[in-house]
N, C-alpha and C positions, 0 to 999 in steps of 0.2 A: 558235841561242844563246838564251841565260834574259839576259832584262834584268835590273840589280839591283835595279829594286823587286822582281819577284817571286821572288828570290833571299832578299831579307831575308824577307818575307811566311812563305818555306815556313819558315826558320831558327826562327822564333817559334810555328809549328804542333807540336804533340808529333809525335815519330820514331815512335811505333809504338802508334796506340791498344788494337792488342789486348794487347799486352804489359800496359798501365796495368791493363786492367781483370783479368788474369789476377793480378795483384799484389793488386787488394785482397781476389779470391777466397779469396789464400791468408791474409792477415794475415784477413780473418772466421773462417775455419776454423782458424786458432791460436788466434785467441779463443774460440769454441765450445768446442776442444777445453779451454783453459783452466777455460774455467766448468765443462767436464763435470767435471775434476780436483777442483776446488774444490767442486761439489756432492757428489761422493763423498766427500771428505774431514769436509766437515761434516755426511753421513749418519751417517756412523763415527763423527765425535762424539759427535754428538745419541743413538747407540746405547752408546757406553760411558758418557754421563752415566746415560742412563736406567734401565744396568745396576745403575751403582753407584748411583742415587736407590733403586732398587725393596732393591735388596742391604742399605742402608743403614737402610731402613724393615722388611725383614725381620731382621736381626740388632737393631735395636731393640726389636720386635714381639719378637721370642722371649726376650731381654733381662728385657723387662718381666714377663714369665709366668713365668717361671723366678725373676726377685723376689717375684710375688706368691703362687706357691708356699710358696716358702722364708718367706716371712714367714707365712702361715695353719700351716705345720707347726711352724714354732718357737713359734707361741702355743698350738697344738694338745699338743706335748709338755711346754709349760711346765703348760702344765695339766692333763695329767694326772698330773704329779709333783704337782702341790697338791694332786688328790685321794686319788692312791696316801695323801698322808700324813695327811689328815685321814680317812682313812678307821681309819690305827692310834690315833686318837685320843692324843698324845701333846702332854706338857705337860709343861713345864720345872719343876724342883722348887723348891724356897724359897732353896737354898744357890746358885742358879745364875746367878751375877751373877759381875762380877770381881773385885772384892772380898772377897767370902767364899770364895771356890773358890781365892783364893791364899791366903785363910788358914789353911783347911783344911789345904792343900798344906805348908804351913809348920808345923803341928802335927804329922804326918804324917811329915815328915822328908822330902819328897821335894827332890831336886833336879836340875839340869839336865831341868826339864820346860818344854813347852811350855803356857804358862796360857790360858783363851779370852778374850778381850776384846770378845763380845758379849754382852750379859745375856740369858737368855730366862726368867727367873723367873717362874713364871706364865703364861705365854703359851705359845698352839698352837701347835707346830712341823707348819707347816703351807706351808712355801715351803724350796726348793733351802738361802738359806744358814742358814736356821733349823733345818737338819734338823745342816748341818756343824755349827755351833755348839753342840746339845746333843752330837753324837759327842765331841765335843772335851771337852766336862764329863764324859759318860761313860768315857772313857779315864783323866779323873784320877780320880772314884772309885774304876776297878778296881785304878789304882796303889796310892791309898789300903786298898784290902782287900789287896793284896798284900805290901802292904809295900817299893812302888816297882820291883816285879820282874814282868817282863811274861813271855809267855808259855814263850818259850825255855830262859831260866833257872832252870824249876819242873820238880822231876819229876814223874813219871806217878803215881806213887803214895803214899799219904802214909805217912811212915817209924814205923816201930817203935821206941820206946825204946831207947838205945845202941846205932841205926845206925853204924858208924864213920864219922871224917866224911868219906873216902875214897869213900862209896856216899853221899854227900848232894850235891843238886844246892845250888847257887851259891842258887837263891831257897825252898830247902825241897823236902821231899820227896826218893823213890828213883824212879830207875829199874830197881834190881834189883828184880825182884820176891821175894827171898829175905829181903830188909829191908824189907817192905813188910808195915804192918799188917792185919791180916784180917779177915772182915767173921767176926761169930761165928754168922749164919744161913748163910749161902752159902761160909764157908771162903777167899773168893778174897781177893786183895788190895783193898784198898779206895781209890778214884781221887781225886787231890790235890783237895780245894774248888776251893783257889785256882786252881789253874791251870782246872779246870774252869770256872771265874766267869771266867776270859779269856778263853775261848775263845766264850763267847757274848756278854761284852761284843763280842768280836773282830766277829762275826758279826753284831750289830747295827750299830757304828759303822760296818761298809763299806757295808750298807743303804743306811743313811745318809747316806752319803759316796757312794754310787751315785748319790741321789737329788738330791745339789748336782751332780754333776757332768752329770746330764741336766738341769738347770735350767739351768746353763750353757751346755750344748751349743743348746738349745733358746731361748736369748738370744742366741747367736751365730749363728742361722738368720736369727733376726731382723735380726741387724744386716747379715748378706751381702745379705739379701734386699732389704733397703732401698735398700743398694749395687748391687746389677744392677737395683731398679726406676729408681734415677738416671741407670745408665749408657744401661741402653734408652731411655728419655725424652730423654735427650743426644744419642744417636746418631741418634734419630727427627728431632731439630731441627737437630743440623748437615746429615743425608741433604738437609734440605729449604731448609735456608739457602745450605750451599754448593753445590750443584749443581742444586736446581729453578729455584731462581733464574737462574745461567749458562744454563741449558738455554733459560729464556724470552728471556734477552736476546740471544744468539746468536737466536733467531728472528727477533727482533725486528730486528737490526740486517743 
C-alpha cells in the first residue's frame, strides 16, 4: 500500500511530462507558422505599395513631358502665325475703328451686319485676333462695294442694257451668258467686278481667319499643357506622400 503522504505528493506532480512539452512544441510551431503568414502578407504589401509608388511617379513623369511639350509647341505655332503675318506686311487703314466703320455702314445703307469692335487703325496685324479683326472690316468694305450683297446673290456676269429682270440676279448681274455684256477685244462675256471683288475679299478673310484660329489653337496647347504639367507634378507628390510614406512606416513598425 501508498501511504497518504505520498499519495498527495504524486497528486501535485504533473501526469505526464512528455505530453507538456509536446504541447508547447506545437503552440511555437502555430506561432512560427503565424509569423511566416504575416511576413508574406506584409511582402505583398510592401510589393503593391512599391508598384503603385514607381506607377504613380511614372504616369507623373510622362504627365509632365507631355505638358512640357504641349506648352513649347503652342508657343512654337503661336509664333509662327505672328510671322506668317508680319511677313504680309499688313496694316489697318484710317476708317478702321468702330466708330467710322459703322458710319460708313450707315451711309452705305447696310443692315443686319455684323460691325467690329476692335480698332486696328494704323496698327500691324501682326497676332491671331488682329488678323480676325481686320477680316471683319474687310468684309464690310466688300459689303460697301456691293452694295450689301455678298457673293451668292451676284451673277457671273455683268448684264447688258435691258436684261429682262427675269435673267438678273437678286445683287446685279447674269448668269445667262446671252444677257451678258461683251468684252469688244475678246468677244466673251465680261465677269461681274463685284462679285469678283468677293471672292478675293472671300479668299483673304478666311486667311485670316485661318490665322486666328491657329492662334488659338496654339493658346489652347498652352493651356492643356500647363494642365498635365500640374497634374504630373500632383501625381509625382501624392505617389510620394501617400504611399512612400505607408511603405516606411509599415517597416518601421
Amino acid at each position: 500500500m501508498v501511504a497518504d503522504g505520498e499519495t498527495g505528493e504524486r497528486g501535485l506532480t504533473p501526469a505526464n511530462p512528455e505530453t507538456t512539452t509536446k504541447d508547447r512544441r506545437n503552440e511555437m510551431s502555430t506561432m512560427t507558422a503565424e509569423n511566416r503568414v504575416t511576413g508574406t502578407i506584409r511582402a505583398k504589401s510592401d510589393l503593391i505599395r512599391k508598384l503603385l509608388e514607381w506607377g504613380g511617379f511614372a504616369a507623373g513623369a510622362i504627365l509632365i513631358a507631355f505638358g512640357i511639350v504641349a506648352i513649347v509647341m503652342g508657343f512654337s505655332g503661336r509664333a509662327t502665325v505672328a510671322n506668317s503675318l508680319k511677313q504680309e506686311k499688313i496694316v489697318g487703314t484710317a476708317d478702321m475703328t468702330p466708330a467710322l466703320i459703322a458710319k460708313e455702314a450707315k451711309e452705305a445703307g447696310l443692315t443686319n451686319v455684323d460691325l467690329p469692335t476692335v480698332a486696328v487703325a494704323g496698327k500691324a496685324i501682326d497676332s491671331g485676333p488682329r488678323a480676325r479683326a481686320f477680316a471683319s472690316y474687310m468684309r464690310i468694305h466688300a459689303l460697301e462695294a456691293t452694295g450689301g450683297y455678298t457673293y451668292a446673290q451676284m451673277g457671273r456676269f455683268e448684264a447688258k442694257p435691258g436684261t429682262p429682270k427675269a435673267q438678273l440676279a437678286v445683287g446685279g448681274g447674269t448668269d445667262n451668258p446671252q444677257f451678258a455684256a461683251s468684252d469688244p477685244k475678246t468677244k466673251q462675256p465680261v465677269a461681274n467686278g463685284p462679285r469678283n471683288l468677293w471672292v478675293t475679299e472671300t479668299a483673304l478673310t478666311t486667311a485670316l481667319n485661318t490665322s486666328y484660329m491657329a492662334d488659338r489653337l496654339g493658346l489652347f496647347g498652352i493651356v492643356v499643357g500647363v494642365a498635365l504639367l500640374l497634374c504630373g507634378i500632383g501625381f509625382s507628390i501624392l505617389a510620394f506622400a501617400a504611399l512612400h510614406r505607408k511603405r516606411i512606416a509599415a517597416a518601421t513598425s
